[in-house]
N, C-alpha and C positions, 0 to 999 in steps of 0.2 A: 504494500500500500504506500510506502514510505519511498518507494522506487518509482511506483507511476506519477506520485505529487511532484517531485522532483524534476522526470521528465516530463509533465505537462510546466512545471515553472521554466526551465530551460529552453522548451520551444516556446514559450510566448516570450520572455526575454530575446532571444532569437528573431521573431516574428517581427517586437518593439525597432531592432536595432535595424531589420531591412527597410520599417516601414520610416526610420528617423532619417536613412541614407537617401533612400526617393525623396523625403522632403528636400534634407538639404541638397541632394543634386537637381530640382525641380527650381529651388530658389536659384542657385547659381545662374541655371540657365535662363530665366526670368532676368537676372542682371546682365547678363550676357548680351540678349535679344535686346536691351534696354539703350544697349551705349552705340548699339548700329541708326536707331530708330529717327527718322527725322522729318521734316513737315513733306521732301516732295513727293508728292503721289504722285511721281511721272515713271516709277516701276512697274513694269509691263511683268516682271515674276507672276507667277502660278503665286493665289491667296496660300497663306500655312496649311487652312485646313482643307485646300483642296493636295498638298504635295504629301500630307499622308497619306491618301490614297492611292497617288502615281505608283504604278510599277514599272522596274524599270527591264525590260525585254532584252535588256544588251546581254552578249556571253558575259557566263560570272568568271570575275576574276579573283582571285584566291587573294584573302587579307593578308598581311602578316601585320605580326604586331608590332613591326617600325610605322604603318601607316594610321596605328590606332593609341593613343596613349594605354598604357598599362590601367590596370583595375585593381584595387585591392580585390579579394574574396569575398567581402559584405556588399561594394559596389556592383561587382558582376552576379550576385546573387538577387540586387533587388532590379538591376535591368533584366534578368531572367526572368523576376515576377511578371516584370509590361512587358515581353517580348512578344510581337505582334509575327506568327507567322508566315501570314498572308500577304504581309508585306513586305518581310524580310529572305534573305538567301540562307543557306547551311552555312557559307561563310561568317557571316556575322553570329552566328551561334555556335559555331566552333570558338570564332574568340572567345566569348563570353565563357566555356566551358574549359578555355584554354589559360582564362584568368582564375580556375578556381570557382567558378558557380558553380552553387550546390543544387545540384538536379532533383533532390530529394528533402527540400527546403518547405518547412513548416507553411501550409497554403490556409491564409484566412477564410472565413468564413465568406461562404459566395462564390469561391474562387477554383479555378480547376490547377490541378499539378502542370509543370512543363510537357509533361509526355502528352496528357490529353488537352493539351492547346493545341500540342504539334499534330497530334491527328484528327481532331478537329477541325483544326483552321490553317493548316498548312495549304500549299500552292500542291496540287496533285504531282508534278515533275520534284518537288522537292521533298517530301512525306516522309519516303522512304531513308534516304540518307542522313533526315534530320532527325528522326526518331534512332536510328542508327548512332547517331555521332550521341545521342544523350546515353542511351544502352551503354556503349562504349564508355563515357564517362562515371560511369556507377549509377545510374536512373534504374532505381527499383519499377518493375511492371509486372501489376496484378494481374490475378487469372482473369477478370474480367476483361483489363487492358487488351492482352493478350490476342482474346476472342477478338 
Protein backbone atom coordinates (compact mmCIF):
# COMPACT_ATOMS: atom_id res chain seq x y z
CA UNK A 1 0.00 0.00 0.00
CA UNK A 2 3.00 2.11 1.01
CA UNK A 3 4.41 1.32 -2.54
CA UNK A 4 1.41 2.31 -4.70
CA UNK A 5 1.15 5.85 -2.49
CA UNK A 6 4.58 6.53 -3.38
CA UNK A 7 4.24 5.63 -6.93
CA UNK A 8 1.12 7.58 -7.50
CA UNK A 9 3.06 10.79 -5.60
CA UNK A 10 6.16 10.38 -7.84
CA UNK A 11 4.17 10.29 -11.15
CA UNK A 12 2.05 13.24 -10.37
CA UNK A 13 5.26 15.03 -9.14
CA UNK A 14 6.50 13.93 -12.52
CA UNK A 15 3.23 14.98 -14.34
CA UNK A 16 3.60 18.76 -12.11
CA UNK A 17 7.24 19.18 -13.46
CA UNK A 18 6.35 18.38 -17.55
CA UNK A 19 3.22 20.39 -17.12
CA UNK A 20 5.62 23.44 -15.37
CA UNK A 21 8.28 22.96 -18.43
CA UNK A 22 5.29 23.41 -21.28
CA UNK A 23 4.50 26.41 -19.36
CA UNK A 24 7.80 27.96 -19.07
CA UNK A 25 8.64 26.82 -22.79
CA UNK A 26 5.06 28.31 -23.87
CA UNK A 27 6.08 31.77 -22.15
CA UNK A 28 9.41 31.93 -23.72
CA UNK A 29 8.16 31.55 -26.97
CA UNK A 30 5.36 34.06 -26.37
CA UNK A 31 8.42 36.56 -25.65
CA UNK A 32 10.19 35.25 -28.47
CA UNK A 33 7.17 35.91 -31.06
CA UNK A 34 6.96 39.28 -29.11
CA UNK A 35 10.25 41.01 -30.12
CA UNK A 36 9.65 40.10 -34.03
CA UNK A 37 6.05 41.78 -33.97
CA UNK A 38 5.52 45.07 -35.49
CA UNK A 39 2.72 47.51 -36.97
CA UNK A 40 3.31 46.46 -40.88
CA UNK A 41 0.64 44.39 -42.17
CA UNK A 42 2.36 44.28 -45.50
CA UNK A 43 3.38 40.38 -44.63
CA UNK A 44 2.00 38.32 -47.21
CA UNK A 45 3.01 34.99 -44.79
CA UNK A 46 0.56 32.16 -44.30
CA UNK A 47 -1.66 33.41 -40.70
CA UNK A 48 0.17 31.03 -37.56
CA UNK A 49 -2.86 29.32 -37.21
CA UNK A 50 -3.21 28.43 -40.64
CA UNK A 51 0.89 27.15 -40.91
CA UNK A 52 -0.03 24.43 -38.25
CA UNK A 53 -1.97 22.93 -40.41
CA UNK A 54 0.47 23.15 -43.65
CA UNK A 55 2.13 19.87 -44.54
CA UNK A 56 4.90 19.81 -45.97
CA UNK A 57 5.15 17.09 -49.16
CA UNK A 58 8.84 17.61 -49.68
CA UNK A 59 11.20 14.36 -49.26
CA UNK A 60 12.14 14.17 -45.60
CA UNK A 61 15.39 14.88 -44.60
CA UNK A 62 16.97 13.36 -41.77
CA UNK A 63 17.41 15.99 -38.51
CA UNK A 64 20.42 15.74 -36.73
CA UNK A 65 20.95 17.29 -33.74
CA UNK A 66 23.50 20.00 -34.87
CA UNK A 67 20.25 21.59 -36.64
CA UNK A 68 18.20 21.38 -33.57
CA UNK A 69 19.34 22.61 -30.18
CA UNK A 70 19.73 19.97 -27.57
CA UNK A 71 16.76 19.16 -24.95
CA UNK A 72 17.07 18.31 -21.47
CA UNK A 73 14.88 14.83 -20.67
CA UNK A 74 11.95 16.99 -18.93
CA UNK A 75 11.88 19.25 -22.00
CA UNK A 76 11.70 16.49 -24.69
CA UNK A 77 9.29 14.67 -22.56
CA UNK A 78 6.60 17.49 -22.36
CA UNK A 79 7.17 18.35 -26.33
CA UNK A 80 6.31 14.58 -26.54
CA UNK A 81 3.03 15.30 -24.47
CA UNK A 82 1.88 18.17 -27.61
CA UNK A 83 3.46 16.14 -30.39
CA UNK A 84 1.07 16.58 -33.05
CA UNK A 85 1.47 13.43 -35.52
CA UNK A 86 -0.34 14.46 -38.38
CA UNK A 87 1.61 17.11 -38.68
CA UNK A 88 4.94 16.06 -37.84
CA UNK A 89 7.71 13.52 -39.79
CA UNK A 90 9.48 10.36 -37.74
CA UNK A 91 12.30 12.66 -37.86
CA UNK A 92 11.25 15.18 -35.42
CA UNK A 93 10.22 12.23 -33.18
CA UNK A 94 13.38 10.45 -33.40
CA UNK A 95 14.86 13.71 -31.98
CA UNK A 96 12.69 14.08 -29.39
CA UNK A 97 13.38 10.38 -28.24
CA UNK A 98 16.98 10.87 -29.19
CA UNK A 99 16.90 13.61 -26.34
CA UNK A 100 15.65 11.24 -23.62
CA UNK A 101 11.79 11.51 -23.94
CA UNK A 102 10.12 9.31 -21.96
CA UNK A 103 7.77 7.39 -24.10
CA UNK A 104 6.07 5.88 -21.06
CA UNK A 105 5.55 9.21 -19.23
CA UNK A 106 2.74 9.64 -16.70
CA UNK A 107 -0.42 10.95 -19.23
CA UNK A 108 -3.02 13.28 -17.56
CA UNK A 109 -6.20 12.81 -17.37
CA UNK A 110 -8.01 13.26 -20.91
CA UNK A 111 -5.08 12.46 -22.53
CA UNK A 112 -3.86 9.58 -24.71
CA UNK A 113 -0.19 7.87 -24.26
CA UNK A 114 2.55 8.64 -27.22
CA UNK A 115 1.88 5.24 -28.88
CA UNK A 116 -1.92 5.88 -29.20
CA UNK A 117 -1.55 9.47 -30.66
CA UNK A 118 0.88 7.89 -33.19
CA UNK A 119 -1.80 5.42 -34.20
CA UNK A 120 -4.38 7.42 -34.18
CA UNK A 121 -3.21 10.44 -35.65
CA UNK A 122 -0.24 9.79 -37.46
CA UNK A 123 0.05 10.46 -41.46
CA UNK A 124 -0.64 6.78 -42.92
CA UNK A 125 3.19 6.61 -44.86
CA UNK A 126 4.40 7.45 -41.57
CA UNK A 127 2.48 5.01 -38.75
CA UNK A 128 4.55 2.44 -39.02
CA UNK A 129 8.08 3.64 -38.54
CA UNK A 130 6.83 6.13 -35.87
CA UNK A 131 5.32 3.67 -33.78
CA UNK A 132 8.59 1.72 -34.57
CA UNK A 133 11.04 4.24 -33.47
CA UNK A 134 8.95 4.68 -29.87
CA UNK A 135 8.81 0.53 -29.44
CA UNK A 136 12.45 0.94 -30.05
CA UNK A 137 12.93 3.50 -27.51
CA UNK A 138 11.27 1.54 -24.59
CA UNK A 139 7.35 2.58 -25.27
CA UNK A 140 5.51 -0.14 -23.30
CA UNK A 141 2.29 -1.53 -25.64
CA UNK A 142 -0.71 -3.07 -24.29
CA UNK A 143 -2.55 -6.11 -25.60
CA UNK A 144 -5.07 -3.87 -26.56
CA UNK A 145 -2.52 -1.54 -28.35
CA UNK A 146 -1.38 -4.24 -29.82
CA UNK A 147 -4.71 -5.46 -31.57
Amino acid sequence: MEAEAKRIKLSAEYQSQIQETLQRMASKDSLEESEYEDDDISDYSEPPYLKEHLVDDSPEEEITQNDQLPLTPIEATAKLSKFRPVISKPSDLKYLLECKADPNMPVATGNITPLKNIMSFASTPHVVQMRNLLLEYGAKESEQEKA
